[in-house]
C-alpha positions as CSV (number, residue, x, y, z in Angstrom):
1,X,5.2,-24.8,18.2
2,X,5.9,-28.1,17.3
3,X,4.8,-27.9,13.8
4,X,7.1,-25.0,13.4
5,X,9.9,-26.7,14.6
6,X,9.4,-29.9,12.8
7,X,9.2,-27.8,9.6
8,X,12.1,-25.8,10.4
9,X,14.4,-28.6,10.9
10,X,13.6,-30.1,7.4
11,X,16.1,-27.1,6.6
12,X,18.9,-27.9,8.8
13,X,21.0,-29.5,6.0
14,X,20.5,-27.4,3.4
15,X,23.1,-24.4,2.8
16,X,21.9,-20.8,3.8
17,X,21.1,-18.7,0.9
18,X,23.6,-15.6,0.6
19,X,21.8,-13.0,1.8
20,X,23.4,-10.0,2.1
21,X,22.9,-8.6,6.3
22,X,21.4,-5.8,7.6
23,X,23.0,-2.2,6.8
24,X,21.4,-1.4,10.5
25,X,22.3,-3.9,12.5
26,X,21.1,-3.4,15.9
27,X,20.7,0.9,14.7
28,X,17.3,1.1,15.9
29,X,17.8,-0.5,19.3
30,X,19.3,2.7,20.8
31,X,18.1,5.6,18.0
32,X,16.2,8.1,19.1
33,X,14.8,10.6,17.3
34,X,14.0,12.8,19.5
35,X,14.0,13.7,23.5
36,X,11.4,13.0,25.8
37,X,10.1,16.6,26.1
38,X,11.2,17.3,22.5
39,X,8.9,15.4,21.9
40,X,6.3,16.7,24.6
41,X,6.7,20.2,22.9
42,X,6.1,18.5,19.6
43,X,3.1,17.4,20.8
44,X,1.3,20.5,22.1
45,X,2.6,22.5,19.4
46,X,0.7,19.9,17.1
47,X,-2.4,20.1,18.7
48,X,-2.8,23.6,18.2
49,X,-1.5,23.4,14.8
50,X,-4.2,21.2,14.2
51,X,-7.1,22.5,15.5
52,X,-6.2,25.7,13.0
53,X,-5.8,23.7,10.1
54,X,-9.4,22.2,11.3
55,X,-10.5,25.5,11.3
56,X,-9.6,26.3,7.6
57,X,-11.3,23.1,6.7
58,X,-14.4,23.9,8.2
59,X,-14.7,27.6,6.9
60,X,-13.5,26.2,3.5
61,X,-16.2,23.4,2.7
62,X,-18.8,25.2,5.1
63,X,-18.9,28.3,2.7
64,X,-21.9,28.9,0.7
65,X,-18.7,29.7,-2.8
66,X,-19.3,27.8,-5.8
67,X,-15.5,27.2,-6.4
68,X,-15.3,23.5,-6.2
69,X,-12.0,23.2,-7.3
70,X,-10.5,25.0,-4.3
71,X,-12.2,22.5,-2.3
72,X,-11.6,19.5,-3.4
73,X,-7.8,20.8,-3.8
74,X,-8.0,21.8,0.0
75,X,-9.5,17.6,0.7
76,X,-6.7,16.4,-1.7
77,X,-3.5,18.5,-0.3
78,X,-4.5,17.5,3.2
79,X,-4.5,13.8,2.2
80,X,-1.5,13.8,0.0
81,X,0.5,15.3,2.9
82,X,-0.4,12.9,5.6
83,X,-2.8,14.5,7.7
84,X,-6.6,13.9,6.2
85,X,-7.0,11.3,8.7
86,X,-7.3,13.8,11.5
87,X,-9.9,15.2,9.5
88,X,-12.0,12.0,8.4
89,X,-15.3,13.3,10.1
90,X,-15.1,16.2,8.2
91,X,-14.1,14.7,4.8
92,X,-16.4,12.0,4.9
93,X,-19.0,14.4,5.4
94,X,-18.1,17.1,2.3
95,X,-17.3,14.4,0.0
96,X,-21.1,12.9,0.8
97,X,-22.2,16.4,-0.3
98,X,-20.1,16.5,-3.2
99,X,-21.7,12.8,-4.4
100,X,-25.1,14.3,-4.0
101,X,-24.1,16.9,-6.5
102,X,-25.3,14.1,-9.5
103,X,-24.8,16.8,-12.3
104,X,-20.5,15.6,-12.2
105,X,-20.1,19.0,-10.4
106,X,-18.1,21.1,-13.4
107,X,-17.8,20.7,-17.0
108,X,-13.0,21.1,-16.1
109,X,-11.9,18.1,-16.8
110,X,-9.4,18.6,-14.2
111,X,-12.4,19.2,-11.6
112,X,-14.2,16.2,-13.1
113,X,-11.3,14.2,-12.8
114,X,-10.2,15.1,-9.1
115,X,-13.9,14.5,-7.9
116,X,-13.9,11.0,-9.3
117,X,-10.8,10.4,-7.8
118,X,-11.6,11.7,-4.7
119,X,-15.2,10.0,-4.4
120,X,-14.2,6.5,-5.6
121,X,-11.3,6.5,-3.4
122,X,-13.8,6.8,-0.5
123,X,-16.1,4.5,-1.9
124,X,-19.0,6.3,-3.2
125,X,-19.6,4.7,-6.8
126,X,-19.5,7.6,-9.2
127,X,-20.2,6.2,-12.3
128,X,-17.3,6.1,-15.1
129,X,-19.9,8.1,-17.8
130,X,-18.8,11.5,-16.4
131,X,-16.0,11.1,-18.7
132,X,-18.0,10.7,-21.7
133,X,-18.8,14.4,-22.6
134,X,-15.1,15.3,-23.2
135,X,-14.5,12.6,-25.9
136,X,-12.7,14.5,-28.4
137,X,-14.2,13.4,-32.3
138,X,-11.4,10.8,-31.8
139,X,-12.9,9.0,-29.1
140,X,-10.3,9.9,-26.7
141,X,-10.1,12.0,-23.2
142,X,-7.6,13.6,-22.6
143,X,-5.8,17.1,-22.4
144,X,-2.7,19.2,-23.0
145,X,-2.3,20.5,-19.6
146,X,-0.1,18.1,-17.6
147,X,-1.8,18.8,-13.9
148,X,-5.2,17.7,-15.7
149,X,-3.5,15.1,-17.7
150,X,-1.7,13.8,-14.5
151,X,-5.0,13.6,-12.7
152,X,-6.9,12.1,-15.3
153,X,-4.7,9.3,-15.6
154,X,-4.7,8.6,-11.8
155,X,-8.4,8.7,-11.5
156,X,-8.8,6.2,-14.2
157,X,-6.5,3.5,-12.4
158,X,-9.7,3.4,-9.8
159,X,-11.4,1.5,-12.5
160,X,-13.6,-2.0,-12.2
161,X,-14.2,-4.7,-14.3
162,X,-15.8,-3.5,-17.8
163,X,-15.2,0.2,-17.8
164,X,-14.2,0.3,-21.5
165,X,-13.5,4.4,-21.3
166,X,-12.0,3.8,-18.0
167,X,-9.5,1.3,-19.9
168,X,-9.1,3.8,-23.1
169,X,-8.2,6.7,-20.9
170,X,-5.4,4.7,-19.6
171,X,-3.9,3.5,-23.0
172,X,-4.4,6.8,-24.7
173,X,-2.7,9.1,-22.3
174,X,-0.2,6.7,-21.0
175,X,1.6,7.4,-24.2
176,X,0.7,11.0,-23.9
177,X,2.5,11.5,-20.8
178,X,5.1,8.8,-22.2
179,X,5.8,11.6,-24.9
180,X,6.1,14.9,-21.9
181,X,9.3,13.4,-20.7
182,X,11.2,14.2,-23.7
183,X,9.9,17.5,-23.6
184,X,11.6,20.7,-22.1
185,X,9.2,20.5,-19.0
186,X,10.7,21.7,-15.0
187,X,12.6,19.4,-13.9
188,X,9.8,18.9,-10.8
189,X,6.8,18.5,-13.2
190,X,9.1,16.3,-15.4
191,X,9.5,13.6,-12.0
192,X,5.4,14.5,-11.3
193,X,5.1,12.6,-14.4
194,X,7.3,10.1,-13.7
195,X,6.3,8.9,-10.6
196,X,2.3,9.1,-12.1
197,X,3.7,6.5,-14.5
198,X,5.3,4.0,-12.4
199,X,2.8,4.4,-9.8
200,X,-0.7,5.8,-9.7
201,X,-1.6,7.5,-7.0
202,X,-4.3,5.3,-5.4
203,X,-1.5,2.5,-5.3
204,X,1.1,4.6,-3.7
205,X,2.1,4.0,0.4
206,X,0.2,7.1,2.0
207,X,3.2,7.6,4.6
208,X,6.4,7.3,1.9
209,X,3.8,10.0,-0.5
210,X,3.5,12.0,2.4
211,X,7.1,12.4,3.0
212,X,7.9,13.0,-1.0
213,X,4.6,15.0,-0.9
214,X,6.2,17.8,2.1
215,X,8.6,18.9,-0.2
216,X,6.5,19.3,-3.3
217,X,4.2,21.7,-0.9
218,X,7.0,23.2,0.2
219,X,8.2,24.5,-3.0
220,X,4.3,25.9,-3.9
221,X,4.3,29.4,-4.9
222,X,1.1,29.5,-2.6
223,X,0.7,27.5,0.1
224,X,-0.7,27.4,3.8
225,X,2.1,27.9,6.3
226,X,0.1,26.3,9.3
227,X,-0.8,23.3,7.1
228,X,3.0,23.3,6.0
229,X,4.0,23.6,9.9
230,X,1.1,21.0,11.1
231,X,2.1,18.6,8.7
232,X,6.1,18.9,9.5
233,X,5.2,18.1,13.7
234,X,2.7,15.2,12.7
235,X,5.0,14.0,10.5
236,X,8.1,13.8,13.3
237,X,5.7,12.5,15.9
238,X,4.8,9.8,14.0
239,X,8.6,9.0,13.1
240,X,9.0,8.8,16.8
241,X,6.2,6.2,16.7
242,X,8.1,4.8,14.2
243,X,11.4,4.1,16.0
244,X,9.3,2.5,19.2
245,X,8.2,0.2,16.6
246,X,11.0,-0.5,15.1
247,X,12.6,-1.0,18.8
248,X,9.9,-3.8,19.6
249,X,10.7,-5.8,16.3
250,X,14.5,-5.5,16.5
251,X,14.4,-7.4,19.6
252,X,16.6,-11.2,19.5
253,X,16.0,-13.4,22.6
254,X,19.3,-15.1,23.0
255,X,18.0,-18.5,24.4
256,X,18.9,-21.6,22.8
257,X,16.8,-23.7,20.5
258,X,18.4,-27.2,20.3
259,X,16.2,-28.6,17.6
260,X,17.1,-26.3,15.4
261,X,20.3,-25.6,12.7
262,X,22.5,-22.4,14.4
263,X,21.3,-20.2,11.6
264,X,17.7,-20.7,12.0
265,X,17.7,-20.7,15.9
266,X,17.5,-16.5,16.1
267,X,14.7,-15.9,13.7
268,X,12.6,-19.3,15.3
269,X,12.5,-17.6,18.7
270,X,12.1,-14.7,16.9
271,X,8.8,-15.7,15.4
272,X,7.8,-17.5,18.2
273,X,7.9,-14.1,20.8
274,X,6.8,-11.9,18.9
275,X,3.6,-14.4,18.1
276,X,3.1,-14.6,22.0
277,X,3.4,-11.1,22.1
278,X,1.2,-10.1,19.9
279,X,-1.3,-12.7,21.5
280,X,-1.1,-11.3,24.6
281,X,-1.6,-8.1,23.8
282,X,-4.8,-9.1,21.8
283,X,-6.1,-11.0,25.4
284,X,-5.0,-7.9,27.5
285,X,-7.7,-5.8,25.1
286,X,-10.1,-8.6,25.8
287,X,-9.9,-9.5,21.9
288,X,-11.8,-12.6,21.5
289,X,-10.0,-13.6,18.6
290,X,-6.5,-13.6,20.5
291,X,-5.8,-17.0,19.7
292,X,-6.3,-16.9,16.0
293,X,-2.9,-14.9,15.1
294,X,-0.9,-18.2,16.5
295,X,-3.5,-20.4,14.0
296,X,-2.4,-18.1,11.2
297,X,1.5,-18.3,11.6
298,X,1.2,-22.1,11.8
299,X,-0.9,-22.0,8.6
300,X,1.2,-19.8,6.6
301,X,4.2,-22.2,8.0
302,X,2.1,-25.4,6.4
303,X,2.0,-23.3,3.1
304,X,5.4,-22.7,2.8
305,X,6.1,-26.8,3.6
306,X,4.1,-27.4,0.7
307,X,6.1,-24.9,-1.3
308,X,9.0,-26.9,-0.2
309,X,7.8,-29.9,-1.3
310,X,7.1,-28.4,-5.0
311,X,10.9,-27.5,-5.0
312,X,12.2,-31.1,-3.5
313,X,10.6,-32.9,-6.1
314,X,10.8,-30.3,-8.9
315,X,7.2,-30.1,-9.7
316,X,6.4,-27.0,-11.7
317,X,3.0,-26.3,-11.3
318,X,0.4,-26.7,-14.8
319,X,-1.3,-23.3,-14.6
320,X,-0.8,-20.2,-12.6
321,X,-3.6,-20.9,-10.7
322,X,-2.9,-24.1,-9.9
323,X,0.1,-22.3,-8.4
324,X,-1.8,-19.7,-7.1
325,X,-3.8,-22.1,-4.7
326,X,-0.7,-22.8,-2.4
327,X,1.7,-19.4,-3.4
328,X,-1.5,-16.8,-2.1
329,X,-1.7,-18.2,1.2
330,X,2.0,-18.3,1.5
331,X,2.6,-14.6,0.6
332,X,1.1,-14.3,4.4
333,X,-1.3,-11.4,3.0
334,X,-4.1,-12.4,4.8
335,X,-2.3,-13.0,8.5
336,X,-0.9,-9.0,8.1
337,X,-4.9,-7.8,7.1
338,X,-6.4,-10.2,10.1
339,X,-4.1,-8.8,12.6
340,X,-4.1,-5.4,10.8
341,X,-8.2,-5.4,11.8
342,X,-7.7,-5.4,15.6
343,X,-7.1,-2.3,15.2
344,X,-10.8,-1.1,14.3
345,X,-12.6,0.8,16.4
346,X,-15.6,-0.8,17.7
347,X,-18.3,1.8,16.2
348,X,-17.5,0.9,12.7
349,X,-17.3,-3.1,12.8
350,X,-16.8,-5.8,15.0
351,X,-13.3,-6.8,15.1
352,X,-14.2,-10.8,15.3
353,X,-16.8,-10.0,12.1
354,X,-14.3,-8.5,10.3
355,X,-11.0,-11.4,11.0
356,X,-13.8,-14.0,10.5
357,X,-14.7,-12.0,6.9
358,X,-11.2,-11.7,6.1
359,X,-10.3,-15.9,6.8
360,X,-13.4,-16.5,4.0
361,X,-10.6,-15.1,1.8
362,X,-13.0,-12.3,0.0
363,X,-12.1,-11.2,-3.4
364,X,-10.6,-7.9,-2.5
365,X,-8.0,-10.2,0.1
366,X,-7.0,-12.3,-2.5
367,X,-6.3,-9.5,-4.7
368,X,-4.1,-8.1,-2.5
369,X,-2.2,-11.6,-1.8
370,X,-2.1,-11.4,-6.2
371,X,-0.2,-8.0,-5.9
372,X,2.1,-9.4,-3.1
373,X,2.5,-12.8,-4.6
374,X,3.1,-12.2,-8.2
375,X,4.8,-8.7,-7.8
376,X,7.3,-10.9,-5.5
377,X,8.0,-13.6,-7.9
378,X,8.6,-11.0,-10.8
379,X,10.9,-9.1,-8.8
380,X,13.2,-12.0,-7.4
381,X,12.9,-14.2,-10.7
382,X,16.8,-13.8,-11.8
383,X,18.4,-14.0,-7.7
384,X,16.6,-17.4,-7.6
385,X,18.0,-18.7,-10.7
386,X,21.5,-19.2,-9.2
387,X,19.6,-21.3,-6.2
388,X,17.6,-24.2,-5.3
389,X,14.1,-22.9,-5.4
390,X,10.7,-23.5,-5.8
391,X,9.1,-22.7,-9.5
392,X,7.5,-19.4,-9.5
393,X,4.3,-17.9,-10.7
394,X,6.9,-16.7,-13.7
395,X,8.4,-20.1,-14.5
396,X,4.8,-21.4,-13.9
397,X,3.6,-18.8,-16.8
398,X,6.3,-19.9,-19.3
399,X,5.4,-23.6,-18.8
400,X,1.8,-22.7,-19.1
401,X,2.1,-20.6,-22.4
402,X,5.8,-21.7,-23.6
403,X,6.6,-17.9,-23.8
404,X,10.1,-16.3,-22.7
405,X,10.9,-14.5,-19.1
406,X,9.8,-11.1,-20.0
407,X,6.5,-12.6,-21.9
408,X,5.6,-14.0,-18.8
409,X,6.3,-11.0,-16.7
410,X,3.6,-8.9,-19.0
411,X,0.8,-11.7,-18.9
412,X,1.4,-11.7,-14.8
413,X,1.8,-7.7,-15.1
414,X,-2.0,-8.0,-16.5
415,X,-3.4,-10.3,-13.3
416,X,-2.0,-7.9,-11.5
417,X,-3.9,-5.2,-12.8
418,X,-7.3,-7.2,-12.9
419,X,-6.7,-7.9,-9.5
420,X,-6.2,-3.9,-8.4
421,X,-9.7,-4.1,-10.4
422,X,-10.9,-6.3,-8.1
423,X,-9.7,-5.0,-4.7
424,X,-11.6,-1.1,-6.3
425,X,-14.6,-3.1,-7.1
426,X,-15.2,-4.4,-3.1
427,X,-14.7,-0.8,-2.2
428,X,-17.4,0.7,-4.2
429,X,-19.7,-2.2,-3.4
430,X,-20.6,-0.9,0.0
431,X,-21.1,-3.7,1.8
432,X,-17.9,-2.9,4.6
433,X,-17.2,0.6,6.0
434,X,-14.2,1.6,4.4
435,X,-11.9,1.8,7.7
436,X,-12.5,-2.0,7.1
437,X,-11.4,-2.4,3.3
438,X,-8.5,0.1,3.8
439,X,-6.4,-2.2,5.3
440,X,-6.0,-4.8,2.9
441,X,-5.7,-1.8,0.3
442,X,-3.0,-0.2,2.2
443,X,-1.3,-3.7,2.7
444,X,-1.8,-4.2,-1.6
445,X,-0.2,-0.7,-1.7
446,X,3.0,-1.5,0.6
447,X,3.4,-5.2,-1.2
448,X,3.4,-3.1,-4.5
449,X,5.9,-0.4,-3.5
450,X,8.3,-3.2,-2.2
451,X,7.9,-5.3,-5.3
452,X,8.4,-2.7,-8.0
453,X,10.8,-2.5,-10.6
454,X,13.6,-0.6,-10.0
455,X,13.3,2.2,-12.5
456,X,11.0,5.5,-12.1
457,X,9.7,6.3,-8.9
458,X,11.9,3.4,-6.8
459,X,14.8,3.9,-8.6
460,X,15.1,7.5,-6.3
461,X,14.5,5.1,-3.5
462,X,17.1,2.5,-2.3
463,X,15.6,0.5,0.6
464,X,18.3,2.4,2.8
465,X,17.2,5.5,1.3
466,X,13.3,4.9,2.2
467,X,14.6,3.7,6.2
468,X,16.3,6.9,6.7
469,X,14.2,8.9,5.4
470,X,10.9,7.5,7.3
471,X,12.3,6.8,10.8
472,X,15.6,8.5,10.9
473,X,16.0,11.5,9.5
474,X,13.1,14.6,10.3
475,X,10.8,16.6,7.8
């Protein structure tokens, strides 16, 4: 505590950026989304709902047809929508099949594409050569239906280090799909298109695709209605979740902090309860590394000092990765994965083995801090122009290179890329059970979606927009 406050009150004299407040205000302190026994009826409705939909699954991959395709569809829908993980067990254990099948499973490149997106996303290395038998005598792989294009393209973004058709397959049909926009396609296969572009699908948040996801299912010409219905309750129950959530981190404790400037008191007590919060919790579930979360705040607290310190004297750092070094621990990445992990179940890993894994600061955690750090700098480069601030990764870049703004933005756009490279690559190693590496990839996912640029897909989405749409307003 005292390091906090010490480093706080360095502040004190220095004039509050203008940051524009809350549209909620204290919203979410009273919202409810639904009643008590609404939400008890919800509930039981869901349950049944589910175990139909489990039902379909089972007779689905358990039959003895050779039509792949509907299959892996079923596996994909289910995921897309928001509901696979009620059906891991199940999943894990069709998709092992499916990998078994070494022959690539179909000569479609739409099937060929799906399954490698599907496998690789669940970290079974299929190799990248499936690919090479559709070369056209150009070299390329592609296609002129825009489903199989669209899926193409997002299975190739689940590429590693190296993967030269991987890479080729990206650039070719980038362009292709590029060149569909302009054409006289539906006006929802034209946006399909347009939200692949901005945003592969691996990359996307799973809960904001599901919600955008229930209305592109809705709309199918053929469809399963108890899926449709199962997905609708699930999705409102969780929304409910949601709001409790949101409840907990609204709270302000209204004691005074003397040591502190009056603008910084709120959000120091802030911190500081919901840090002994979340460490009591941890004790109450007998979670050995309780006391670790409290280390991690004070360490991402000294980062941030030193980030200060570049910006007192004016030091802009040599290299990127000189700045790198001090901005990656200060993007606070690895605090959100460490505390992310207590939420394992003890069957698949230890929760101390995997914090203590995660504080080593493995490849795939500081690619995600790359995705949160850089994508942050790009994004906020002209509002800290007008303000006293500390030199960016971009102003870093164009020191580094002596190349302009937008320059800088595509040689940092490129790390960010090689680092999504790296984060797939620790996935397909197998060395952690993937309920493990999926938190730092759904972290790397949310720090991407926050930090895009505001055309495409986010461009639909105004932070408000996203808020009400997630914990306010029902599917």
């Amino acid at each position: 505590m005292a390091t906090l406050v010490a480093l706080a009150s360095q502040s004190q004299l220095r004039r509050p950026r203008p940051y524009t407040p809350s549209p909620w205000g204290d919203f979410f302190l009273n919202h409810q989304t639904c009643t008590p026994s609404e939400l008890l009826s919800m509930k039981k409705e869901a349950h049944a709902k589910k175990e139909k939909v489990r039902r379909t699954v089972m007779d689905a991959i358990g039959s003895n047809s050779k039509d792949l395709i509907r299959k892996l569809e079923l596996i994909d829908t289910l995921q897309q929508i928001g509901v696979g993980y009620h059906y891991k067990e199940e999943i894990n254990e069709f998709l092992h099949c499916v990998y078994d099948d070494k022959d690539g499973g179909s000569d479609d490149l739409y099937v060929t594409s799906l399954r490698f997106y599907l496998l690789r996303k669940h970290g079974y290395a299929v190799p990248s050569d499936v690919f090479l038998k559709f070369k056209d005598e150009q070299g390329n792989v592609s296609s002129d239906d825009v489903k199989c294009l669209m899926m193409l393209y997002d299975a190739a973004h689940l590429r590693t280090h190296g993967e030269q058709i991987l890479d080729n397959i990206i650039t070719f049909n980038k362009s292709q799909l590029q060149s569909l926009v302009t054409t006289n396609l539906e006006p929802d296969q034209a946006n399909e298109v347009h939200i692949t572009l901005e945003t592969p699908r691996f990359r996307r948040v799973e809960r904001i695709e599901a919600q955008r996801y229930i209305s592109v299912y809705e709309k199918k010409a053929i469809r399963n209605e108890t899926i449709l219905k199962f997905v609708k309750l699930d999705y409102n129950i969780l929304q409910a979740l949601y709001c409790e959530e949101l409840k907990e981190l609204t709270m302000w404790d209204e004691q005074a902090t003397e040591q502190l400037p009056t603008n910084l008191k709120e959000i120091f007590i802030n911190i500081l309860n919901t840090t002994n919060k979340v460490e009591k919790d941890l004790e109450l579930q007998k979670n050995k590394q309780a006391k670790i979360f409290r280390k991690m705040v004070i360490s991402t607290a000294k980062f941030y000092h030193a980030e200060v310190k570049w910006r007192d004297e004016h030091y802009v750092p040599t290299t990127v990765e000189e700045h790198l070094q001090i901005s990656l621990r200060s993007a606070a990445c690895m605090p959100l994965i460490c505390l992310a992990f207590t939420s394992l179940s003890e069957d698949v890993a230890s929760r101390e083995e995997a914090i203590t894994w995660a504080l080593t600061f493995p490849k795939i955690i500081r690619g995600v801090s790359i995705v949160g750090r850089i994508g942050n700098d790009i994004m906020s480069h002209e509002r800290e122009q007008a303000l006293e601030h500390v030199a960016s990764t971009v102003q870093t870049c164009m020191k580094q290179y002596g190349v302009t703004v937008e320059e800088a933005n595509e040689k940092l756009r490129t790390i960010i890329e090689e680092s999504w490279m790296d984060i797939v690559e620790e996935c397909l190693d197998g060395k952690r059970p993937m309920e493990v590496l999926e938190k730092p990839v759904n972290t790397a996912r949310t720090m991407d979606f926050m930090y895009k640029r505001e055309d495409a897909y986010t461009l639909s989405f105004s932070l408000k927009d996203v808020i009400t749409s997630m914990y306010v307003n029902p599917v």
